[in-house]
Structures are given as structure tokens and as C-alpha cells.
Backbone bond lengths (Angstrom), bond angles and torsions (degrees), N, CA, C in turn:
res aa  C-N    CA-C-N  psi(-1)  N-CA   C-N-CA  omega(-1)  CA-C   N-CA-C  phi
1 X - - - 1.465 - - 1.527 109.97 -
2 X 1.297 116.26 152.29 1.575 135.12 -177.60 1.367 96.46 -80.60
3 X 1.559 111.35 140.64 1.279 107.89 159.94 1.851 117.86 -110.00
4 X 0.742 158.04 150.93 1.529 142.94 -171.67 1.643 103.59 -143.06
5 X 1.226 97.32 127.88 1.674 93.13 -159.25 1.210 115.42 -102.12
6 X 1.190 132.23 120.85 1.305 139.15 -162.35 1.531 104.68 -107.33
7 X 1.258 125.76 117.78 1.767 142.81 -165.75 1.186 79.03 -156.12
8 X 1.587 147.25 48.83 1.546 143.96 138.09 1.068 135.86 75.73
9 X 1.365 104.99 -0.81 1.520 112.03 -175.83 1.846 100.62 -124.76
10 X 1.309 147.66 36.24 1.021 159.75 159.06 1.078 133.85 -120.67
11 X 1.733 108.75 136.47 1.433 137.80 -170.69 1.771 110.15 -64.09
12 X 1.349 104.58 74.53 1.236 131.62 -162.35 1.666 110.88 -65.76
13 X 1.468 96.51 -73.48 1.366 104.51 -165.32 1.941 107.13 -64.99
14 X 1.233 113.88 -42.19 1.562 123.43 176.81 1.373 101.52 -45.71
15 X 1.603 127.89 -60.12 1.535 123.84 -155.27 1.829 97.37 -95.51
16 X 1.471 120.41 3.31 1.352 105.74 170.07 1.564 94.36 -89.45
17 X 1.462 131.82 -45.30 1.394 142.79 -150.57 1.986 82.29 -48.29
18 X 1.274 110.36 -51.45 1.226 129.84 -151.45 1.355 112.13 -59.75
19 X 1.553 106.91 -56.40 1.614 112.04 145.25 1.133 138.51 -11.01
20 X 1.532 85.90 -60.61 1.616 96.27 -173.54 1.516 120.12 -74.79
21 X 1.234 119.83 -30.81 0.912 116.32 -164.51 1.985 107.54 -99.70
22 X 1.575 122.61 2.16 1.040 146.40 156.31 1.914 103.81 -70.50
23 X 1.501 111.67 -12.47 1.461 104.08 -175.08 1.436 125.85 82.41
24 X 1.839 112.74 0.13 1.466 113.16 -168.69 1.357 109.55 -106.73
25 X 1.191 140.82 153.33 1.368 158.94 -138.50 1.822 96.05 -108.51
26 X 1.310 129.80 137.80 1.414 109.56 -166.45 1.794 71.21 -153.91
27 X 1.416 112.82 166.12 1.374 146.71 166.59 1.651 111.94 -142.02
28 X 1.224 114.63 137.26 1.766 118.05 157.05 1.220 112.49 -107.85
29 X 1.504 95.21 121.58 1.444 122.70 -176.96 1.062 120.91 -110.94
30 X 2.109 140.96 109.16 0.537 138.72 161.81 1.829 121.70 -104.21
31 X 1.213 118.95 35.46 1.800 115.36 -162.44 2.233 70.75 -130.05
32 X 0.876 88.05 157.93 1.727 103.40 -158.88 1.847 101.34 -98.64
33 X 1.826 92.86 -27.21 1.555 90.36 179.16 1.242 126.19 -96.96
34 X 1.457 107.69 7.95 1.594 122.90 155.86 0.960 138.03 -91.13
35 X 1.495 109.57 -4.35 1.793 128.96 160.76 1.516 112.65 -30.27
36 X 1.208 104.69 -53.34 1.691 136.61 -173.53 1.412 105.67 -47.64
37 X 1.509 121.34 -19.18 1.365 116.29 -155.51 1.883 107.55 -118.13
38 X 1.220 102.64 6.50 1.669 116.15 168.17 1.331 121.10 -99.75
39 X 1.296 118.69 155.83 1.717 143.55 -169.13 1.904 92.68 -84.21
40 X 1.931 95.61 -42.91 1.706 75.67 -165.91 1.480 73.45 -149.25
41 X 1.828 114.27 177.37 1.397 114.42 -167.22 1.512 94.51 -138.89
42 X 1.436 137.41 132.45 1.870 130.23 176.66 1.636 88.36 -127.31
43 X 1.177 93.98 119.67 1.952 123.99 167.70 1.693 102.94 -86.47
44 X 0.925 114.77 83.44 1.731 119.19 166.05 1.123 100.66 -68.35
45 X 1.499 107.83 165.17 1.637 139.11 -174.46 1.271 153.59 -146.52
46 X 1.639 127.37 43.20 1.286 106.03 -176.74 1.338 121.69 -108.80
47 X 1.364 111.87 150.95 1.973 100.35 167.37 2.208 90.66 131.98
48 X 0.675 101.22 -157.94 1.885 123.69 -177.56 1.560 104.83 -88.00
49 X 1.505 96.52 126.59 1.863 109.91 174.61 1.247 131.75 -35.18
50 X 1.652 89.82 -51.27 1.710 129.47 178.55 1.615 92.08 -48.48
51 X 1.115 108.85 -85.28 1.864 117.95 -154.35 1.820 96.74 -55.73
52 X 1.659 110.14 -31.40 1.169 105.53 -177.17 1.389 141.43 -50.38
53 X 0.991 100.70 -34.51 1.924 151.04 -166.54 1.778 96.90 -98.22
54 X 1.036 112.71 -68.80 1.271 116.95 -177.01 1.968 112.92 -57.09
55 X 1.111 94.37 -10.65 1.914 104.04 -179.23 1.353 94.48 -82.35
56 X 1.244 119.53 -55.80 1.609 130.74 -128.02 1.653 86.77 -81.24
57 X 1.864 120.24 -33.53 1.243 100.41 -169.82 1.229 94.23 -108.78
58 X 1.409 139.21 10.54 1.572 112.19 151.05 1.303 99.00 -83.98
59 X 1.588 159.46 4.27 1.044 139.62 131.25 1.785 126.05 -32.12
60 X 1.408 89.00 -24.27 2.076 92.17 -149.19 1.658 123.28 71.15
61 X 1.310 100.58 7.89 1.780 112.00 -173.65 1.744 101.85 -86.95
62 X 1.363 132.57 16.50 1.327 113.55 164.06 1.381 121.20 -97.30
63 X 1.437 112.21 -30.25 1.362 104.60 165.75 2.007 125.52 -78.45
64 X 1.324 101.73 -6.43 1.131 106.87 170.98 1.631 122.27 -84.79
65 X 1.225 102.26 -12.59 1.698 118.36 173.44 1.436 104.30 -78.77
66 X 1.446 119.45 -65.03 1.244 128.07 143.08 1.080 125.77 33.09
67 X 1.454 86.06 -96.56 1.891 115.54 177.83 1.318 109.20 -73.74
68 X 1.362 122.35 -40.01 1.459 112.76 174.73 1.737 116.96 -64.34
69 X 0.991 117.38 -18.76 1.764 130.37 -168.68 1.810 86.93 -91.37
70 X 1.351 127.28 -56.38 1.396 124.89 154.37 1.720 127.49 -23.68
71 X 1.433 93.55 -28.17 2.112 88.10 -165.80 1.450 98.02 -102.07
72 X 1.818 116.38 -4.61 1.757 84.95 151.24 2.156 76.64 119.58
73 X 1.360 142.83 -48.08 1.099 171.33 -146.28 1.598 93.55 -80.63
74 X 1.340 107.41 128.23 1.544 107.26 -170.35 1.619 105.03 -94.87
75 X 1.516 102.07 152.54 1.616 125.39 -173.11 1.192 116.60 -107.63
76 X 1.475 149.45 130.12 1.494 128.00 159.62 1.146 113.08 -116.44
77 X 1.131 145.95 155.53 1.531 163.94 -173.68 1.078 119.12 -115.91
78 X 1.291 135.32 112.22 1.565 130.47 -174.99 1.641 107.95 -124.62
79 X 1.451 113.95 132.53 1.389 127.47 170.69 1.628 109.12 72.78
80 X 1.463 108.78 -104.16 1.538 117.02 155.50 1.314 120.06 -75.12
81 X 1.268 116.32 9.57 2.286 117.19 -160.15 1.605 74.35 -99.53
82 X 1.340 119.19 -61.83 1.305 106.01 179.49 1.407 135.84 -55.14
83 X 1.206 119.40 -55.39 1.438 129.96 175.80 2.071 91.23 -28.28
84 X 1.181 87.57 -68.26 1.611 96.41 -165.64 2.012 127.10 -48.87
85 X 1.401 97.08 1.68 1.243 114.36 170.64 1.818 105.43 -77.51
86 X 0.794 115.69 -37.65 1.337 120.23 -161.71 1.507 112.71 -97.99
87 X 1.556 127.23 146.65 1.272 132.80 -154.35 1.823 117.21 -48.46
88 X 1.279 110.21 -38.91 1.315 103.05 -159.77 1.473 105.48 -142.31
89 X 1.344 111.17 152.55 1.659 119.90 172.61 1.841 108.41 -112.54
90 X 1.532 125.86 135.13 1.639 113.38 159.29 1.655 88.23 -91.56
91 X 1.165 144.56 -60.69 0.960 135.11 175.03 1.754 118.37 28.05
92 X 1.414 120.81 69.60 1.703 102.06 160.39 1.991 98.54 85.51
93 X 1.411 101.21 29.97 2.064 98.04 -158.97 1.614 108.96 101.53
94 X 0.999 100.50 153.63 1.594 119.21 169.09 1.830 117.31 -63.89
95 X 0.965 108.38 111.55 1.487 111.39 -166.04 1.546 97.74 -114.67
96 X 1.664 114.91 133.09 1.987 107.26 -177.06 1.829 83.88 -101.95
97 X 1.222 103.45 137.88 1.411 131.19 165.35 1.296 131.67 -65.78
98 X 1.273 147.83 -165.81 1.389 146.66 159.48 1.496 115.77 -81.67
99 X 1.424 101.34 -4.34 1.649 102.43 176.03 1.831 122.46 46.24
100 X 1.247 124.96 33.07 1.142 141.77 179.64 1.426 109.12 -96.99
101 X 1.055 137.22 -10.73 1.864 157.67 144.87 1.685 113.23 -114.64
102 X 1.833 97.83 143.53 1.593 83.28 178.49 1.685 100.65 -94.33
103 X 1.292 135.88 157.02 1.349 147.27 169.87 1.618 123.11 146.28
104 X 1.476 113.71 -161.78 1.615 95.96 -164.66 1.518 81.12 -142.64
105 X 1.459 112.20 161.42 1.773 134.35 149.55 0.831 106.06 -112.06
106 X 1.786 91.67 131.80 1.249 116.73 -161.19 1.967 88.48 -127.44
107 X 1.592 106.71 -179.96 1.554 108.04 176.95 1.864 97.69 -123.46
108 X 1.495 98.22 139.76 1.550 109.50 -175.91 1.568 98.20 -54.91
109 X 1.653 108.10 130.82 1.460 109.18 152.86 1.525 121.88 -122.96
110 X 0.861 104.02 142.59 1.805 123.83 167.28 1.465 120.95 158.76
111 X 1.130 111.74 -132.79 1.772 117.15 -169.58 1.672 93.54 -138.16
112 X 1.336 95.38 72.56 1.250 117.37 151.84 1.599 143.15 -174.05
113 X 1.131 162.29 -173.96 1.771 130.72 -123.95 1.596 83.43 -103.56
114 X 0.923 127.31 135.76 1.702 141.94 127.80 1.173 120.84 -88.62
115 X 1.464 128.23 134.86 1.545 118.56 -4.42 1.414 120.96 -59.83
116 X 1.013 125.86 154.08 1.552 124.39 166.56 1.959 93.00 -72.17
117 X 1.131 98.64 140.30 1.490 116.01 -175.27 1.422 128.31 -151.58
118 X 1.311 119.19 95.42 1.749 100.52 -169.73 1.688 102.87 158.68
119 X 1.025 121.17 161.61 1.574 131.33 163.22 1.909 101.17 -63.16
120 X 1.050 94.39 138.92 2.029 113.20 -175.43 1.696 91.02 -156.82
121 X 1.473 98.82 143.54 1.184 123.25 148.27 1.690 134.65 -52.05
122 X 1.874 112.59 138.16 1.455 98.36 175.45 1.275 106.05 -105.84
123 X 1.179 121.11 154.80 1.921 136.28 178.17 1.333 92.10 -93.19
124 X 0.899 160.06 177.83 1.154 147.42 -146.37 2.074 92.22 -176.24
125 X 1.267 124.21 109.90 1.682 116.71 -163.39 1.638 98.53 -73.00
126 X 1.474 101.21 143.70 1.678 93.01 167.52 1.488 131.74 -46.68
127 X 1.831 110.98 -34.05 0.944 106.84 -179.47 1.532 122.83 -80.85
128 X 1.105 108.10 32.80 2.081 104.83 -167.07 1.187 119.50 -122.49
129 X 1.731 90.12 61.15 1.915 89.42 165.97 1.072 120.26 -114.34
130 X 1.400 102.16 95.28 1.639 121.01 -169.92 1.415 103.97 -112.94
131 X 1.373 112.41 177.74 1.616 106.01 163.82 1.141 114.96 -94.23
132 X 1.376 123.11 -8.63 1.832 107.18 157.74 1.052 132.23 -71.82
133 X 1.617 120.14 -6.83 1.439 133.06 158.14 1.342 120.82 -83.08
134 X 1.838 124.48 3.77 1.011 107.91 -155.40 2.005 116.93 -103.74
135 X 1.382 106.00 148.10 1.349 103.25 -147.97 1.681 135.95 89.12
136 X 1.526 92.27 -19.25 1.963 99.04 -176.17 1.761 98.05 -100.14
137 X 1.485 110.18 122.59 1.493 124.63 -177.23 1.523 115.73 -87.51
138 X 1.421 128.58 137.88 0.809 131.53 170.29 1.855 111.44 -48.95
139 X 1.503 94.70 145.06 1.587 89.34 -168.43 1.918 122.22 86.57
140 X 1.556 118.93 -15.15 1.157 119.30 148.01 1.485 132.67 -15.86
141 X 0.858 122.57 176.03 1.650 115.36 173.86 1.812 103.97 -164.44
142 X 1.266 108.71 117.26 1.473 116.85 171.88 1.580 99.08 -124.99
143 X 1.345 92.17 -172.56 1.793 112.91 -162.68 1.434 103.01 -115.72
144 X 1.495 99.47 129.40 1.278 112.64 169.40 1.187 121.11 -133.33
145 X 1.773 119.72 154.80 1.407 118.94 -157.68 1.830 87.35 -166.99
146 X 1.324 84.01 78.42 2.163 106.36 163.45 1.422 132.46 -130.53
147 X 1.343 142.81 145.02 1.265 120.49 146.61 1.458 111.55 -98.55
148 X 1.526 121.83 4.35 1.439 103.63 -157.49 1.912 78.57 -133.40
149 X 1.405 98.77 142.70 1.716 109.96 174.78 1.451 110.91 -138.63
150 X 1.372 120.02 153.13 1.104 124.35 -166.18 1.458 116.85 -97.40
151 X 1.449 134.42 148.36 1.036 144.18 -177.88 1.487 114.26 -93.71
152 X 1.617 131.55 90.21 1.413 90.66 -166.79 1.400 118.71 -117.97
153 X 1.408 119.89 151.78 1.088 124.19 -161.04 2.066 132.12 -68.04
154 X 1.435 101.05 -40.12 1.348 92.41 153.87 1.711 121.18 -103.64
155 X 1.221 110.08 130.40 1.559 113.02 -173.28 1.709 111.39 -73.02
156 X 1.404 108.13 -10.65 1.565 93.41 174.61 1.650 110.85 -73.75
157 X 1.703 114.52 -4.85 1.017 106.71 -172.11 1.949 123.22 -102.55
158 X 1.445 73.87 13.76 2.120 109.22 -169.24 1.897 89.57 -88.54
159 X 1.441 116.15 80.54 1.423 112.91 -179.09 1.841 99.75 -92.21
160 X 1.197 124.46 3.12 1.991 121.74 175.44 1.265 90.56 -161.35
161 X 1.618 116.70 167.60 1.255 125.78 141.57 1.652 90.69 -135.52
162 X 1.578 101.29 -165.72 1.700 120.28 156.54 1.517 104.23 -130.28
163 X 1.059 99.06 -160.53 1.627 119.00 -165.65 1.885 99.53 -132.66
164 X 1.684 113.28 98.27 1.690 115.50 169.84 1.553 96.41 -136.54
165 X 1.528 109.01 78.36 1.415 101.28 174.08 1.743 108.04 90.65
166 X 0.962 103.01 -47.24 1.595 115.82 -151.85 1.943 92.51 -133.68
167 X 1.313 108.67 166.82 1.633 108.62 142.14 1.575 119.09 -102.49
168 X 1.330 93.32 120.90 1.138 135.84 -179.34 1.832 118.04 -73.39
169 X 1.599 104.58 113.63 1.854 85.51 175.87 1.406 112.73 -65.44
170 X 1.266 119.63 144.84 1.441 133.72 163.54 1.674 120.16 -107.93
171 X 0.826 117.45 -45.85 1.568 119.67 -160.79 2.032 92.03 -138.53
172 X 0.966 90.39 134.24 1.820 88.04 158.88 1.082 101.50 -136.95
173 X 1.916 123.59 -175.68 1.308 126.31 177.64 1.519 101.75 -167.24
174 X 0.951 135.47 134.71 1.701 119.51 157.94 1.579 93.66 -154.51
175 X 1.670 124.68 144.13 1.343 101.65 -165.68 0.892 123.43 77.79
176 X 1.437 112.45 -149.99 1.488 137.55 -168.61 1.438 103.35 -123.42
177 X 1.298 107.96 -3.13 1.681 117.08 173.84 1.611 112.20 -96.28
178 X 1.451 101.75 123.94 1.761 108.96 -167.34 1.814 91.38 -135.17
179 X 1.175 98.67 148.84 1.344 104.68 172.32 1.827 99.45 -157.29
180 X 1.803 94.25 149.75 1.785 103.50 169.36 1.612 109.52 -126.41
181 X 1.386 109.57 136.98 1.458 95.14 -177.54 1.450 107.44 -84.99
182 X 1.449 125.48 -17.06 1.265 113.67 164.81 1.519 119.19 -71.85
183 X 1.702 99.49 -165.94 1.988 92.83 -177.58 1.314 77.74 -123.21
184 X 1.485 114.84 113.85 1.427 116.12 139.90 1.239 137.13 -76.88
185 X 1.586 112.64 18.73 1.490 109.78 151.69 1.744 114.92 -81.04
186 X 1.402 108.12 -7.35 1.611 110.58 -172.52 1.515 95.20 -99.82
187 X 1.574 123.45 -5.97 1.225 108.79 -159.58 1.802 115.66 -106.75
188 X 1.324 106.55 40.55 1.296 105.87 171.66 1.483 130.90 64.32
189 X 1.243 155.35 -128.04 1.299 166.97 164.45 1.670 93.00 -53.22
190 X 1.654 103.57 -87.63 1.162 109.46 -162.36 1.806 126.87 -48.70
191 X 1.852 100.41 -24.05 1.325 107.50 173.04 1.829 129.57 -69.41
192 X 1.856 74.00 -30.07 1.891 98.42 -168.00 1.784 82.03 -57.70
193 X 1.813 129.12 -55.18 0.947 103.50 -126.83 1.541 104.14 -97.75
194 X 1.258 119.32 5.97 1.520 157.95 173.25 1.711 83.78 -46.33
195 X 1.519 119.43 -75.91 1.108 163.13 -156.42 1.154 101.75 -57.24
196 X 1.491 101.72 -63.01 1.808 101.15 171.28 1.227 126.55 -78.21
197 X 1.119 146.31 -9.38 1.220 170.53 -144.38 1.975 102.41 -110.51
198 X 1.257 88.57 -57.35 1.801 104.60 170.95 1.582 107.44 -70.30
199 X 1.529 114.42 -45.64 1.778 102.85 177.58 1.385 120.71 -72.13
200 X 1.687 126.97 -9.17 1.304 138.95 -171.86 1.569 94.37 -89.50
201 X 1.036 126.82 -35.68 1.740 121.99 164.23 1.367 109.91 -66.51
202 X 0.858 129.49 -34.41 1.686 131.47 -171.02 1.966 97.14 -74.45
203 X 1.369 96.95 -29.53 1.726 81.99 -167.33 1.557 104.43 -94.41
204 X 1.401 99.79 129.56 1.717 128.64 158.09 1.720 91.18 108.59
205 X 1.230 107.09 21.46 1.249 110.61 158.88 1.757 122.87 -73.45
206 X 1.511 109.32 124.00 1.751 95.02 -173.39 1.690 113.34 -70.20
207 X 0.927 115.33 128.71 1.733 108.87 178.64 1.480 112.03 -84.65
């Protein structure tokens, strides 16, 4: 079973609907010592880094992610679930992360619209033939809804970007730790199968 962790600031009902209808068994878990008891774990995300971060450890749920990202058991990160894998936020002050990826969030600059908002294409990295990529074509298109994107520090762990001005992270992976900054529960075919692709690793996993 999925666990999906609820620390209050996640797009709950959309990525359970999504579940469900993928056929996979999901729980929301917010008590840190029940982490322990899932196949696979999805960190949803919406709202500010700061408050984000600041939930998760008045939960006591960061060292329990931790240890669960420790036993080998895969994680995904969606929107802000992801961002928050990685060391640091500028976001609103310097915010320290869960440090489970090395790199930083940063906020888009130039002379053009923030948030980035809208269906975009994925580039798909040479190195990403995994099975969480598998079936999704270069040139795809999911939905995204950010102003702040991450910089990340090792590129073997850069498995997509898109194209907003800049390249943009999309997908990372290193491990058993995967994260998308879009919501592929909003993203149609290609999101559903994002989705399934990530719950087919989770199963026959020992919890």
C-alpha cells in the first residue's frame, strides 16, 4: 500500500482520486511512525517552502522520511513534495530542506510571466532509462504550476526537464528518491502513467 503524507499543505484529494482510479490502495499518513508500514511513500505539495518544511517537523515526520528513504523503499515528490527533497529553499528566506537530493530552489528570473503555468513539454535526459520513464516519450506534455524551480546539483540525477525561458527541472531520480515538479495527477495520459509506473515499483515491496 501507498502511503501519501499529509503535513497540510497537499493536493490530496486530486492525487488520491488518481490512485484510485490507477487501481492502487493508498493511506494518508501523517504520525511519522507509520511511515514504516508502506510499499512506497508520495510527499505532495502546495503553498510556501517555509510553512512547508516547518509542518513536516512539527509533525516529527522528517526524520521518519529519513529512515524510510534509508530502508531502500521508493519516495516521490510532487510540485512542492519534490522541491522539498532537496537541500535548500530562497523562497521567502533561506529555508534547509530534507536534504534527500543535493541542490537548491531558486525563483524564476527575467522578463517573463511567473508563475510558470500551463501544459510544457518533457526533454526527456539521455541518461533515463528507468522504469519510471517507461512508456513516457520525449516531447510529452504535462502541467505545471510553479514560481520557484530547482537547481540540481548532480546531473546524473536530472532524469527530464522542459523548456520556460530557461531549462527547467522536471522529473529527478537518484535512488529510490524520484520527484516531478509538475502534478501528474493534472497531467492526463502521460501523468496517469508517470503514476503508474511509480506504483508498479512500490508493489512487492516488503513494508
Amino acid at each position: 500500500m501507498i502511503g501519501i503524507i499529509d503535513y497540510g499543505m497537499g493536493n490530496l484529494y486530486s492525487l488520491s482520486k488518481a490512485l484510485e482510479r490507477l487501481g492502487y490502495s493508498y493511506e494518508f499518513v501523517s504520525v511519522p511512525e507509520r511511515l514504516q508500514e508502506y510499499t512506497g511513500l508520495i510527499l505532495p505539495g502546495v503553498g510556501a517552502f517555509g510553512d512547508a518544511i516547518a509542518n513536516i517537523r512539527e509533525l516529527g515526520l522528517e526524520q521518519g522520511i529519513q529512515d524510510y528513504v534509508a530502508s531502500g523503499r521508493p519516495i516521490l515528490g510532487i510540485c512542492l513534495g519534490m522541491q522539498l527533497l532537496f537541500d535548500k529553499s530562497e523562497e521567502h528566506g533561506e529555508h534547509q530542506g530534507l536534504s534527500l537530493l543535493g541542490g537548491e530552489v531558486v525563483r524564476f528570473q527575467g522578463d517573463y510571466k511567473v508563475p510558470h503555468m500551463g501544459w510544457n513539454q518533457l526533454k526527456i535526459s539521455t541518461n533515463s532509462n528507468l522504469p519510471l520513464l517507461e512508456g513516457v516519450a520525449d516531447g510529452d506534455y504535462v502541467y505545471f504550476v510553479h514560481s520557484y524551480h530547482v537547481r540540481v546539483k548532480d546531473r546524473a540525477a536530472l532524469l527530464a526537464t522542459t523548456e520556460y525561458n530557461q531549462d527547467v527541472t522536471a522529473i529527478v531520480g537518484q535512488g529510490n528518491v524520484y520527484g516531478m515538479q509538475f502534478h501528474p495527477e493534472k497531467s492526463g495520459d502521460t501523468g496517469m502513467r508517470l503514476l503508474r509506473n511509480f506504483a508498479v515499483q512500490c508493489e512487492g515491496v516488503l513494508a
